[in-house]
N, C-alpha and C positions, 0 to 999 in steps of 0.2 A: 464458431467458437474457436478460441486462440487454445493449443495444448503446446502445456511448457515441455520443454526433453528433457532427459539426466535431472541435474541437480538444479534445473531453474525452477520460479516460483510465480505466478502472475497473479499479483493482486491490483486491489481496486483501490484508490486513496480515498480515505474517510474526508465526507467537508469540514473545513475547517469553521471554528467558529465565528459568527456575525457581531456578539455580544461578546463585553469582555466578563471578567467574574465579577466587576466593578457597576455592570453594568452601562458601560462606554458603547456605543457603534463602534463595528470595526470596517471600514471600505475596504472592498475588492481588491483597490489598489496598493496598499500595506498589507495584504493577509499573506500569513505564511503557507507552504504549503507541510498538513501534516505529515508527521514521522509516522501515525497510525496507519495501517491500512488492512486491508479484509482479505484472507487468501480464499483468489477463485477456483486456481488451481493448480498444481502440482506436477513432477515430474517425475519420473518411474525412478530413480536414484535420493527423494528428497524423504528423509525418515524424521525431524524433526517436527514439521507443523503438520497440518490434514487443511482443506478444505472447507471454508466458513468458520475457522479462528480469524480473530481478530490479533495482531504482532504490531512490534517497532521496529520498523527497520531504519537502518543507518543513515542519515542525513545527504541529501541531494544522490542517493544512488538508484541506479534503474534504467531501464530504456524505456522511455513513453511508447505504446502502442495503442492508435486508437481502434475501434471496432464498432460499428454502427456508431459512431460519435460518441462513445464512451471511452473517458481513458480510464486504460490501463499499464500497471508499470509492467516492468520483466526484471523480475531479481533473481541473483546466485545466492542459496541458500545461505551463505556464509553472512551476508547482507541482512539477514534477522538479527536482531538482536534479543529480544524477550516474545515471550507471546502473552496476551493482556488474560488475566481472570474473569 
């Protein structure tokens, strides 16, 4: 298991969706990647989110880390933007 330090945050990106709201296919190859993603876990300095919310963080920031071949990103807290209801 990957543990973030200080103020980092290490979540997991939500898939994005297959179907549009149109109901279109959408291919692998045009999907975007989403701004949602799921916090896995936290760093002893991060007082904003907890572990297992769902947030939006800022568009194309992060470091990719994979882990048993799951990615994972690595964000500075400042890199949240909302966290979803």
């Amino acid at each position: 298991m990957i543990t973030p330090i200080r103020k980092n945050i290490l979540v997991k990106p939500v898939a994005a969706d297959t179907i549009s709201t149109g109901g279109i296919f959408i291919p692998d190859t045009v999907q975007v990647d989403s701004d949602k993603v799921e916090v896995i876990a936290v760093g002893s300095q991060v007082t904003k989110v907890k572990p297992g919310q769902m947030v939006f963080r800022k568009h194309h920031l992060g470091t990719e880390i994979f882990d048993n071949d799951v990615k994972y990103l690595l964000l500075d807290e400042e890199s949240i933007l909302a966290i979803s209801n």
